[in-house]
py3Dmol code that shows the C-alpha trace and the ligand (Angstrom):
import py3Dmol

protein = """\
ATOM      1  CA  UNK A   1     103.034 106.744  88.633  1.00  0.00           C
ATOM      2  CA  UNK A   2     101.175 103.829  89.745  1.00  0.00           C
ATOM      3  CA  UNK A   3     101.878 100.773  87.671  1.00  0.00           C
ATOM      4  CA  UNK A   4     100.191  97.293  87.481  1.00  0.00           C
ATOM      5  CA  UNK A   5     101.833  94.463  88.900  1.00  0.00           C
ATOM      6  CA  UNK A   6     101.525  92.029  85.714  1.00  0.00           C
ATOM      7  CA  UNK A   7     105.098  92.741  84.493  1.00  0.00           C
ATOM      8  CA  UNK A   8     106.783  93.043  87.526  1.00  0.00           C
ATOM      9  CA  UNK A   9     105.741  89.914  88.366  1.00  0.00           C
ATOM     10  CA  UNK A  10     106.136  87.713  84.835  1.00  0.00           C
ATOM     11  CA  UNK A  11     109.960  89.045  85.831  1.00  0.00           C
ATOM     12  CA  UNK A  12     110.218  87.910  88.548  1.00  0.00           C
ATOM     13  CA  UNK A  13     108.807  84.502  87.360  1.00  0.00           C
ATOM     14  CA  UNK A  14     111.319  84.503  85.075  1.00  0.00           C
ATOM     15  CA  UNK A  15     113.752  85.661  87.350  1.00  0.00           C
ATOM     16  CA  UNK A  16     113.295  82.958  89.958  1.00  0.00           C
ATOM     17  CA  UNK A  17     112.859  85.529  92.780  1.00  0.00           C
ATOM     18  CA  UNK A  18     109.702  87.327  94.726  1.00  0.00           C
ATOM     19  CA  UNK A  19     108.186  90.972  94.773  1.00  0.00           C
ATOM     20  CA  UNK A  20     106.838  91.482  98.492  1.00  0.00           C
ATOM     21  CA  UNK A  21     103.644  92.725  98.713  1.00  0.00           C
ATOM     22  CA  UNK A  22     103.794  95.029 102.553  1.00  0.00           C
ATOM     23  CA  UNK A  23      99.887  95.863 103.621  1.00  0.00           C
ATOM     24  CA  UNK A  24      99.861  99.480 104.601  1.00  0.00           C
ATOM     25  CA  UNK A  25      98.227 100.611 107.668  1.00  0.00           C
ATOM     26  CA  UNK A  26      98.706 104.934 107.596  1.00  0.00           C
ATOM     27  CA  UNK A  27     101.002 107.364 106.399  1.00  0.00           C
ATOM     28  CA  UNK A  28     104.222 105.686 108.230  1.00  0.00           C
ATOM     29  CA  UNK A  29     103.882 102.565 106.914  1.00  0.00           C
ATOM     30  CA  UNK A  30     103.324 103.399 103.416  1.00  0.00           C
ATOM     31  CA  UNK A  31     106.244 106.035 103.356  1.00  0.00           C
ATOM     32  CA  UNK A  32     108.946 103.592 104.830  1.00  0.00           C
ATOM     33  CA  UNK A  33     108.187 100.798 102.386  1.00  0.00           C
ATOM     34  CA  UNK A  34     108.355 103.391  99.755  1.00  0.00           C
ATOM     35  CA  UNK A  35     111.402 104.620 100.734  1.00  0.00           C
ATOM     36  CA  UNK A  36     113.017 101.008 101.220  1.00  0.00           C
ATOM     37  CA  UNK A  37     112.076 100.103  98.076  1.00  0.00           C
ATOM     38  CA  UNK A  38     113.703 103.341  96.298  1.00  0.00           C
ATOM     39  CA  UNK A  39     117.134 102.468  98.477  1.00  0.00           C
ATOM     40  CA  UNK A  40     116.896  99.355  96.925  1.00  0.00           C
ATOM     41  CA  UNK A  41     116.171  99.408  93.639  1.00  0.00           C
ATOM     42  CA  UNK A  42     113.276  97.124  94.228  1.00  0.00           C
ATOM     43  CA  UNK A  43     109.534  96.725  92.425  1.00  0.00           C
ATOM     44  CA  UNK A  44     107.354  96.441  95.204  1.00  0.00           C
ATOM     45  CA  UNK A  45     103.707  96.048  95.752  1.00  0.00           C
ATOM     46  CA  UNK A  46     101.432  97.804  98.727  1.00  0.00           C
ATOM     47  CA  UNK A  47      98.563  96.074  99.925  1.00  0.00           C
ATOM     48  CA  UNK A  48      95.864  97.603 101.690  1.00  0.00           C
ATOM     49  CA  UNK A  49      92.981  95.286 103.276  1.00  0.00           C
ATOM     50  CA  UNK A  50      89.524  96.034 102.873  1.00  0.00           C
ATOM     51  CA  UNK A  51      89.320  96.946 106.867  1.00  0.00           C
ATOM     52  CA  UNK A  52      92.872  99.252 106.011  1.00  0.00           C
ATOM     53  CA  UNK A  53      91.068 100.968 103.561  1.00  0.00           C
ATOM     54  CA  UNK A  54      88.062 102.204 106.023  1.00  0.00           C
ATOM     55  CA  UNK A  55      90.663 102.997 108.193  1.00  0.00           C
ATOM     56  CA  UNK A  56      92.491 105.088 106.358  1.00  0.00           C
ATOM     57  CA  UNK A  57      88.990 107.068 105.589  1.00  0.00           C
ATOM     58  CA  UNK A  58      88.436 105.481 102.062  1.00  0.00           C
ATOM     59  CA  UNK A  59      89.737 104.295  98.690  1.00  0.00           C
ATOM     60  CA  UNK A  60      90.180 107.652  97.370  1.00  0.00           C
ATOM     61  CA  UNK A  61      92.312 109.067  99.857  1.00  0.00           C
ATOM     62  CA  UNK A  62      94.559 106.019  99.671  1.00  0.00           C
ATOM     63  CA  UNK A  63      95.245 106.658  96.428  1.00  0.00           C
ATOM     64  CA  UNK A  64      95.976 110.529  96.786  1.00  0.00           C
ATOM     65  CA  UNK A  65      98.662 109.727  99.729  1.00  0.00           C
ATOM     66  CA  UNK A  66     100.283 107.051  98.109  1.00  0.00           C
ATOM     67  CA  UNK A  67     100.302 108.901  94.097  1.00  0.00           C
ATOM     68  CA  UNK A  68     101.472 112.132  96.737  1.00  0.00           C
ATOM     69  CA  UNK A  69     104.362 110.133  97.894  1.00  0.00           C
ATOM     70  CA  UNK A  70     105.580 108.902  94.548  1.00  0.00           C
ATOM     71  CA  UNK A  71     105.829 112.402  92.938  1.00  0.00           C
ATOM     72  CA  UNK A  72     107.518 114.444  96.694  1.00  0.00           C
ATOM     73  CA  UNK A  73     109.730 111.182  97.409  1.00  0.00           C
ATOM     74  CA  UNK A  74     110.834 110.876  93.294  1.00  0.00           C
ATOM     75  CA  UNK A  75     110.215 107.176  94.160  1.00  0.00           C
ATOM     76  CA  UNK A  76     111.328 105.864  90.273  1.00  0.00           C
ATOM     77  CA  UNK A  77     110.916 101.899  91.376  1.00  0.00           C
ATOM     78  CA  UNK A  78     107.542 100.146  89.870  1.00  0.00           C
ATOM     79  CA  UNK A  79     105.153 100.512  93.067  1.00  0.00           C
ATOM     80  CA  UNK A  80     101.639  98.753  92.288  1.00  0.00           C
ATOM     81  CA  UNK A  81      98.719  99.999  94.662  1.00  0.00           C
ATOM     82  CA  UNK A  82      96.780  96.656  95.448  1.00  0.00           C
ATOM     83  CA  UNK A  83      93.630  95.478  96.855  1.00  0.00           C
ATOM     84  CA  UNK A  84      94.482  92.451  99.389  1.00  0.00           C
ATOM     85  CA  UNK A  85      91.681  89.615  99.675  1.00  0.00           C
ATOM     86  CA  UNK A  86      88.870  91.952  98.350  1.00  0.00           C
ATOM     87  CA  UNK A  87      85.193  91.381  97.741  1.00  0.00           C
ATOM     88  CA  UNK A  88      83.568  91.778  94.697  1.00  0.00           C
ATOM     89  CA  UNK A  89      82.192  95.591  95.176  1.00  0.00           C
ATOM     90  CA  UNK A  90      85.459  96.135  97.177  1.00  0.00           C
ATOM     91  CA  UNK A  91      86.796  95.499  94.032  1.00  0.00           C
ATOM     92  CA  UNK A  92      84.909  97.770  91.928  1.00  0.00           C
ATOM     93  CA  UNK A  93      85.493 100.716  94.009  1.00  0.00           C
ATOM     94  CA  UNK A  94      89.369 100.367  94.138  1.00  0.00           C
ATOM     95  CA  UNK A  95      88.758 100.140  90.412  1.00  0.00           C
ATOM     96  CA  UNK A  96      86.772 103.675  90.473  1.00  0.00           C
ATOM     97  CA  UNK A  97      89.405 105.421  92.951  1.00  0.00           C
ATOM     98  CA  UNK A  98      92.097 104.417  91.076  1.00  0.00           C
ATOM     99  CA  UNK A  99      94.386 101.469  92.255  1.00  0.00           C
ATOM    100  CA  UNK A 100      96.336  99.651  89.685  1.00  0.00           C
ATOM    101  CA  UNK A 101      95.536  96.083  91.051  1.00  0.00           C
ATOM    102  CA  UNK A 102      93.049  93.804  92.413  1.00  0.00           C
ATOM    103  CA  UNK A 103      92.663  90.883  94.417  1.00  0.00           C
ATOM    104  CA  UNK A 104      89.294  89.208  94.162  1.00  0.00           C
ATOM    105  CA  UNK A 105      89.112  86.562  96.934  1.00  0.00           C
ATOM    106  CA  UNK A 106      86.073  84.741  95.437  1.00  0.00           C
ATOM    107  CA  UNK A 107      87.979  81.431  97.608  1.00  0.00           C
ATOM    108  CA  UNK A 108      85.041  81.302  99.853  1.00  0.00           C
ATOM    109  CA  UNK A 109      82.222  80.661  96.842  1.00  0.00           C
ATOM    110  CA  UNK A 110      82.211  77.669  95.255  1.00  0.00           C
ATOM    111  CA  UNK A 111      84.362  76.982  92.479  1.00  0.00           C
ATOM    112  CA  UNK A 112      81.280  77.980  89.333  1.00  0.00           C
ATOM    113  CA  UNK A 113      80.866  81.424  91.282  1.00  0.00           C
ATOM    114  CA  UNK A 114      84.431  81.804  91.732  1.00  0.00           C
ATOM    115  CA  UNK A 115      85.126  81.511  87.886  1.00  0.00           C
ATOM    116  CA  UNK A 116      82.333  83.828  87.129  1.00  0.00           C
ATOM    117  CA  UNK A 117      82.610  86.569  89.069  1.00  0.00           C
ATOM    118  CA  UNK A 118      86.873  86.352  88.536  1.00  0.00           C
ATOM    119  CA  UNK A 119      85.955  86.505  84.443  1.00  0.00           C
ATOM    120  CA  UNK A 120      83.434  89.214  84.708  1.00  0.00           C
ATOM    121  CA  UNK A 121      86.758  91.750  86.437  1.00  0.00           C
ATOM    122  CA  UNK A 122      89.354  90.120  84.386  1.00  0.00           C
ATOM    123  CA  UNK A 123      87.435  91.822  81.511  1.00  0.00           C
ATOM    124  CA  UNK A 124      87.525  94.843  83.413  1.00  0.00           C
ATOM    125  CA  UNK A 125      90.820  94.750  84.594  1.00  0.00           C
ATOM    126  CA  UNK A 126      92.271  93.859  81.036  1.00  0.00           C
ATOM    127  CA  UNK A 127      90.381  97.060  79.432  1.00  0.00           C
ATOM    128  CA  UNK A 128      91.781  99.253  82.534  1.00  0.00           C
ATOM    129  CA  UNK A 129      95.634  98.086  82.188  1.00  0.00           C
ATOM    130  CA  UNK A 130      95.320  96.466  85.674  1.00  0.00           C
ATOM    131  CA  UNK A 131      96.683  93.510  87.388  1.00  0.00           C
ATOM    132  CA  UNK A 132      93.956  90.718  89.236  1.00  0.00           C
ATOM    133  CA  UNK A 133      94.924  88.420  91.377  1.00  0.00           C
ATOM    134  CA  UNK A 134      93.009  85.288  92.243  1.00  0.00           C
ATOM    135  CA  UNK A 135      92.409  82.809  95.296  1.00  0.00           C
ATOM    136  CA  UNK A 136      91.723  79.015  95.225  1.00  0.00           C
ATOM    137  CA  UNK A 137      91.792  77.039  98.643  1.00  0.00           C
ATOM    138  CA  UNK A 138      91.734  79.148 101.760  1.00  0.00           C
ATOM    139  CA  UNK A 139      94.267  80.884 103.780  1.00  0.00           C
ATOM    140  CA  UNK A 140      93.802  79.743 107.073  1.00  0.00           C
ATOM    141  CA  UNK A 141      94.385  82.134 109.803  1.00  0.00           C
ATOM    142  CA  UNK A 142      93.246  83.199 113.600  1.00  0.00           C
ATOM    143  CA  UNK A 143      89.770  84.396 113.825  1.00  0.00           C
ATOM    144  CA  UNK A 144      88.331  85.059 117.135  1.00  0.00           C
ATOM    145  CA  UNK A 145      91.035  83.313 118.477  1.00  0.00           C
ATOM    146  CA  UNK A 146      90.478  80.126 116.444  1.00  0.00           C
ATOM    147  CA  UNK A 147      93.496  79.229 114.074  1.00  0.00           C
ATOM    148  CA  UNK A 148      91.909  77.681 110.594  1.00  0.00           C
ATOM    149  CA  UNK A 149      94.899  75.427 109.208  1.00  0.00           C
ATOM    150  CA  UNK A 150      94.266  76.691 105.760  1.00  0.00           C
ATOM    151  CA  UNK A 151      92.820  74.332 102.803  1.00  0.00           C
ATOM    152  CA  UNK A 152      95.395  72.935 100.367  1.00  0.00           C
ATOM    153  CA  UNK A 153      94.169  73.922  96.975  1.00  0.00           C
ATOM    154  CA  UNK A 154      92.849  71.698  94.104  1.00  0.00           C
ATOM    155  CA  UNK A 155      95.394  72.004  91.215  1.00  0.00           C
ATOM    156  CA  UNK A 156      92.637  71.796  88.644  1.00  0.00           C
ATOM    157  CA  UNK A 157      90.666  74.352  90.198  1.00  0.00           C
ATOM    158  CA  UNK A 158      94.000  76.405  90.169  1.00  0.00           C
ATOM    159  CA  UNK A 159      94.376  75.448  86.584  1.00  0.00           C
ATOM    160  CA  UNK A 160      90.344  76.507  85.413  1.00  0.00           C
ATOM    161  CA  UNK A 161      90.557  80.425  87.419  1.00  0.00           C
ATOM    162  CA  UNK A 162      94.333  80.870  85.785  1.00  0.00           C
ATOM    163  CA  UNK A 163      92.812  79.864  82.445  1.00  0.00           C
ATOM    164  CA  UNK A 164      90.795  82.998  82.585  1.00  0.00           C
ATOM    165  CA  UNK A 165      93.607  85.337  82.268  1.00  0.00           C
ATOM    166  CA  UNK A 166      94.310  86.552  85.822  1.00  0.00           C
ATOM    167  CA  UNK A 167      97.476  87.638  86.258  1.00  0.00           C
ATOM    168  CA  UNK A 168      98.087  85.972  89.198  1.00  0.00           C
ATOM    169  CA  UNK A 169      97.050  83.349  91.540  1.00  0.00           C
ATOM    170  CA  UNK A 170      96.874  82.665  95.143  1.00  0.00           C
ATOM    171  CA  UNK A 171      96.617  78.871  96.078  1.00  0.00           C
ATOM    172  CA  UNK A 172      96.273  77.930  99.580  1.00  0.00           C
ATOM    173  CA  UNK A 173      99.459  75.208 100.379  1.00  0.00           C
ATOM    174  CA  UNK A 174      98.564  74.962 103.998  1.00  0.00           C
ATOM    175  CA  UNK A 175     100.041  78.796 104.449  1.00  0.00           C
ATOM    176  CA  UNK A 176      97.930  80.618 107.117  1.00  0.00           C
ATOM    177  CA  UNK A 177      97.959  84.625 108.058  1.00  0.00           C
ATOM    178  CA  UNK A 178      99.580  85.762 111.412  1.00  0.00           C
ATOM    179  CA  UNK A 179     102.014  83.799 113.090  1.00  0.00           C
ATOM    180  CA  UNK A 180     102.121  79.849 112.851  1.00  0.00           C
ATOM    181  CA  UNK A 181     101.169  77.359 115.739  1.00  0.00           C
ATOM    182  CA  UNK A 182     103.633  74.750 116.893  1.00  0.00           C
ATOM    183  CA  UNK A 183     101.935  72.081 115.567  1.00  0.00           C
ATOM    184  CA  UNK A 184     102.480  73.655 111.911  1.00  0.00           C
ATOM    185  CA  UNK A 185     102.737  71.001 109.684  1.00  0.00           C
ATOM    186  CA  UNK A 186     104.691  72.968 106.676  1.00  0.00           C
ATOM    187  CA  UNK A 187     103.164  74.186 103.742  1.00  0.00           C
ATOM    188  CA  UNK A 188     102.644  71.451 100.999  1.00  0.00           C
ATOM    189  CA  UNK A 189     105.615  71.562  97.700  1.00  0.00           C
ATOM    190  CA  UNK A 190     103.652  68.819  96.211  1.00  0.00           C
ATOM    191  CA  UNK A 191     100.838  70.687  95.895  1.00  0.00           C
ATOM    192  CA  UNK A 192     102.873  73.614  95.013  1.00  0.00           C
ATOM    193  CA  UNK A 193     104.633  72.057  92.305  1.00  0.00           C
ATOM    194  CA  UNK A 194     101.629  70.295  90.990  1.00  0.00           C
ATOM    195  CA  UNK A 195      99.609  74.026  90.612  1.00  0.00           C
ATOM    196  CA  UNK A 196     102.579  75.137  88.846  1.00  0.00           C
ATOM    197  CA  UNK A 197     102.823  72.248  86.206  1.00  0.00           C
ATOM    198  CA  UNK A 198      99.393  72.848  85.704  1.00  0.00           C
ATOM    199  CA  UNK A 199      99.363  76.743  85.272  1.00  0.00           C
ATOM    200  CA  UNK A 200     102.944  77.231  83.847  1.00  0.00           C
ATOM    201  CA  UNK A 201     104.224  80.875  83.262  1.00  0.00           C
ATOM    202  CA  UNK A 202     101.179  82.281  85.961  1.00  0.00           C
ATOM    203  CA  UNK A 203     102.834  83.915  88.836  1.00  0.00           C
ATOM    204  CA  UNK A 204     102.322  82.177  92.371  1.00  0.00           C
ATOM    205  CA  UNK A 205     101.336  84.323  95.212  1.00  0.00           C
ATOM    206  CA  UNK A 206     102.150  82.902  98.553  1.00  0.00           C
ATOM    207  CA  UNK A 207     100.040  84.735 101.613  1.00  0.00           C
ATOM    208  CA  UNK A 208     101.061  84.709 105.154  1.00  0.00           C
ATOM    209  CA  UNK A 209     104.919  85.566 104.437  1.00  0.00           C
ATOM    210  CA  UNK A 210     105.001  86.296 108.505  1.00  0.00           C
ATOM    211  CA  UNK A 211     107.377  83.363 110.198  1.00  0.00           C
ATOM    212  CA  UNK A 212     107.930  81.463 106.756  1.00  0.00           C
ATOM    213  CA  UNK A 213     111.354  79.635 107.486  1.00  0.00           C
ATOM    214  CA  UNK A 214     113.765  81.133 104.795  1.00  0.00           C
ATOM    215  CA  UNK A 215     114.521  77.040 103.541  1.00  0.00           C
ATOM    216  CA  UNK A 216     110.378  77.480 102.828  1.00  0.00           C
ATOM    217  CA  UNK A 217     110.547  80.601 101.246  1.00  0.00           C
ATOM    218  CA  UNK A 218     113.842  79.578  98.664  1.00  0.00           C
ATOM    219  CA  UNK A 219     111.845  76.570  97.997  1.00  0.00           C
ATOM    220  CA  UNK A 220     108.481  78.287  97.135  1.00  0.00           C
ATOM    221  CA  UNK A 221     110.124  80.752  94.665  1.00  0.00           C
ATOM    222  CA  UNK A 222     112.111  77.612  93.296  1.00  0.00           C
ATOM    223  CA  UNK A 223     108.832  76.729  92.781  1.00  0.00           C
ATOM    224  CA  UNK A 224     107.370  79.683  90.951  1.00  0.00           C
ATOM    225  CA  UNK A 225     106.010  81.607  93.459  1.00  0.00           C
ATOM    226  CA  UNK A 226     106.787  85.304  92.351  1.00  0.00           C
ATOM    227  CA  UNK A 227     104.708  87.051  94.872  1.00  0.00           C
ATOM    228  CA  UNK A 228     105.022  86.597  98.757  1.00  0.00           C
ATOM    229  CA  UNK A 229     102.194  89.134 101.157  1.00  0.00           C
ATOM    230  CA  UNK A 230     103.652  90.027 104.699  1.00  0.00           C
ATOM    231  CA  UNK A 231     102.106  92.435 107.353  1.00  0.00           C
ATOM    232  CA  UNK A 232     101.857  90.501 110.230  1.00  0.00           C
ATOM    233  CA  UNK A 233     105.688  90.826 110.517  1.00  0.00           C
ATOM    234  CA  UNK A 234     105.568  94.987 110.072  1.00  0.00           C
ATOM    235  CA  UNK A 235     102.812  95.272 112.658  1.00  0.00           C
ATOM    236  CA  UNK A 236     104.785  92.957 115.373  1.00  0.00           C
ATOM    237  CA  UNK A 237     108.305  95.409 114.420  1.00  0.00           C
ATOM    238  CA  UNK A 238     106.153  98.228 114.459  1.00  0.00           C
ATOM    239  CA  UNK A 239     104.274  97.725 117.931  1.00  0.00           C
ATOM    240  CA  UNK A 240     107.094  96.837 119.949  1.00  0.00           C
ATOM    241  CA  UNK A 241     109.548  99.691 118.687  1.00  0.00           C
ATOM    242  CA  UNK A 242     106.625 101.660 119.837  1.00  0.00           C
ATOM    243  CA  UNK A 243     106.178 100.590 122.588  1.00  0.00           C
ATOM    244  CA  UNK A 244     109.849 100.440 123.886  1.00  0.00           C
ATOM    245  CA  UNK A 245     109.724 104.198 123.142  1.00  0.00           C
ATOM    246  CA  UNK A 246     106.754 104.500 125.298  1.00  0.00           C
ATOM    247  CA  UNK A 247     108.183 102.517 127.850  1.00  0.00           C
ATOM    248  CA  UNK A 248     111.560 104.628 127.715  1.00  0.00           C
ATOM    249  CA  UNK A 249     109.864 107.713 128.598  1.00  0.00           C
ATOM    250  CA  UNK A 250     110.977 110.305 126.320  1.00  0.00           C
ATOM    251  CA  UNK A 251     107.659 112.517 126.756  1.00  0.00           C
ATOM    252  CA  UNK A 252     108.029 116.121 126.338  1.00  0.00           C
ATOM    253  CA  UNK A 253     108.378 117.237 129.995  1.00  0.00           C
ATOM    254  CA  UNK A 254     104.741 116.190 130.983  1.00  0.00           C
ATOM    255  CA  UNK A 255     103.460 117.998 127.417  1.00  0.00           C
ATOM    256  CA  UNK A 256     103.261 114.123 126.068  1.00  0.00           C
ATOM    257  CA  UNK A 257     104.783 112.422 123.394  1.00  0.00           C
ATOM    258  CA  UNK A 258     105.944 114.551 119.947  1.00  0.00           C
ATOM    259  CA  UNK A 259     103.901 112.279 118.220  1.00  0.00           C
ATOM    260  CA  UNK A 260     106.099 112.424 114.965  1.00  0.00           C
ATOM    261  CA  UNK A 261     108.813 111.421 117.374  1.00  0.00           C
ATOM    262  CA  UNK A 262     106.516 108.613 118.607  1.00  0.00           C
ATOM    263  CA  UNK A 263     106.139 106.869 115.363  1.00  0.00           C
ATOM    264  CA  UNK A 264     109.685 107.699 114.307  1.00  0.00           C
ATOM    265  CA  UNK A 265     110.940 104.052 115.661  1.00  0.00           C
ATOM    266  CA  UNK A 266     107.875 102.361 114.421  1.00  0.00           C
ATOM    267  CA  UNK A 267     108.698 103.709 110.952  1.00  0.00           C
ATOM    268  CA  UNK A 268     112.570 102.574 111.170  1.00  0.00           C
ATOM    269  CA  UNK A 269     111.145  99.262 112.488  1.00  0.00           C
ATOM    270  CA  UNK A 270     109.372  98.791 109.370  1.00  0.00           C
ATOM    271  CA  UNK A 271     112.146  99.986 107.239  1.00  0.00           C
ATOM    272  CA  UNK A 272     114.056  96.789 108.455  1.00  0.00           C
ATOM    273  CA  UNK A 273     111.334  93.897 108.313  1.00  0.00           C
ATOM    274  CA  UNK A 274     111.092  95.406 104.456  1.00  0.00           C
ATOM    275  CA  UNK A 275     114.687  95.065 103.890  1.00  0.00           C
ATOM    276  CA  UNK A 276     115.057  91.827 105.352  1.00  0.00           C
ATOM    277  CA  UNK A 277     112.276  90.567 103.014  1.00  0.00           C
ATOM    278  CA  UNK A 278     113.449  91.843  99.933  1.00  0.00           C
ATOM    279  CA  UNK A 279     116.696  90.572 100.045  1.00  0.00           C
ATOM    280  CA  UNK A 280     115.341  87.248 101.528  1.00  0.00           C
ATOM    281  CA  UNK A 281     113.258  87.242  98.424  1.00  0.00           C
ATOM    282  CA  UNK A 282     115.939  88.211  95.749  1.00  0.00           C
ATOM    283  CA  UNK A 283     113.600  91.636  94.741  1.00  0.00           C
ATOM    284  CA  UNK A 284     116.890  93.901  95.386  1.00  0.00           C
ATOM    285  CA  UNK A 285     118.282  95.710  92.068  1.00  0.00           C
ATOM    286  CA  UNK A 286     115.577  94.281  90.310  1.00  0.00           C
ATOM    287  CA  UNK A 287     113.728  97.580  89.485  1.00  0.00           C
TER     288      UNK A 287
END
"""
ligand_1 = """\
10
LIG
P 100.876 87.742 107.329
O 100.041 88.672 108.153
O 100.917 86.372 107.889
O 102.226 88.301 107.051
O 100.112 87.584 105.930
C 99.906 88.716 105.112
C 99.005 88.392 103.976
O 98.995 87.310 103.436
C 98.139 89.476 103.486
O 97.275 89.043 102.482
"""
view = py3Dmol.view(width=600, height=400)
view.addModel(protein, "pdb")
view.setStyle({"model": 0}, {"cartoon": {"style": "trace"}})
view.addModel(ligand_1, "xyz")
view.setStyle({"model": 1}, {"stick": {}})
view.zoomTo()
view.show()
């Protein structure tokens, strides 16, 4: 069963360690993240974008694979199903289909719109049983080939949205999705550490997990970050297993590729990047 990610996470606050949240793209994906998870005794939370979701046909049928896979797998380890950087009626419909957690990226709005649209589905969320996530300051990222450096949050804004009851917050520290340019200047502790003094127990979410140094990482936790998003890193392990399969030319005599034989390397791909990032993140055994 489903389960929000609120007490996952206040564990792994406690815990000094990190759930990874892995976006999900199809059927492969989700199923070797799953399975990882299980081998590892590890909570783990699946994220699926707003652009995923379409993809994969709609809400709905997101949730039917992914509650399918629990029950045929037996997967026993706390899986939360989670909206990543949703709008506001993005977030209502995961509600209606069923996930057990939200992100409501109200970052973009100014800070009085922000609050009030984040309190109006924290009262919605709290009568459901499911977990919201927050965003303050922007996660920078490439857009039509333009890389955004990301803005560094305002620890008081941080402070006024985790007042609200979320259950957990995403501040921008100068992280950015996809991989990070050379002239990357780090992402910002003293901002970290200043959002934390401010919001105490709340459970940190750091975005753009893809090409992190480890050092970064450690220190992030240290500093009470207890949920870290990566799919950049899947997709990059998952395209170029594929294609070196392609490349190798294993077709089926001219009949094509066996195309459960043509994901099969993708899927193993994936399997590692998930490993790597749990134990990197101190999630294993902690289910
Ligand atoms: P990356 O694509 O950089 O791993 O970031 C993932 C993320 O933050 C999803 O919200």
């Amino acid at each position: 069963m489903l389960v929000s990610a609120k007490e996952m996470l206040t564990k792994a606050k406690a815990g000094h360690y990190a759930v990874g949240q892995f976006n999900i793209n199809n059927l492969e994906w989700t199923k070797s993240i799953l399975l990882t998870a299980q081998e590892l005794n590890s909570p783990v939370i699946l994220g699926v974008s707003e652009g995923a979701g379409k993809y994969m046909t709609g809400y709905k049928t997101v949730v039917g694979m992914v509650n399918g896979m629990l029950e045929e797998l037996n997967i026993t380890v706390p899986v939360a199903l989670h909206l990543d950087h949703g709008s506001y009626e993005g977030c209502l419909k995961c509600i209606e289909a069923g996930f057990s957690s939200i992100m409501f990226d109200g970052s973009h709005y100014p800070i009085e719109e922000n609050v009030a649209k984040t309190k109006e589905l924290v009262a919605i969320c709290n009568e459901k049983g499911m977990s919201l996530e927050a965003e303050v300051g922007s996660i920078g990222g490439e857009e039509d080939g333009v890389v955004g450096m990301g803005e560094v949050a305002d620890p008081n804004e941080c402070k006024a949205i985790a007042d609200l009851g979320v259950t957990m917050l995403a501040a921008g520290i100068g992280n950015i999705h996809g991989k990070y340019p050379e002239n990357w200047k780090g992402l910002s502790f003293e901002t970290l550490d200043a959002i934390q003094q401010l919001t105490g127990d709340m459970p940190l979410v750091l975005h753009g997990g893809t090409g992190i140094p480890a050092d970064m990482i450690k220190k992030a936790i240290s500093l009470g970050v207890a949920k870290i998003n990566v799919n950049t890193e899947c997709q990059l392990a998952f395209a170029d297993a594929t294609r070196k399969y392609i490349e190798a030319g294993k077709d089926l005599e001219g009949k094509g590729f066996d195309p459960r034989k043509l994901l099969a390397p993708g899927a193993e791909a994936i399997k590692a990047t998930v490993k790597e990032k749990m134990e990197l993140f101190g999630s294993v055994g902690k289910a």
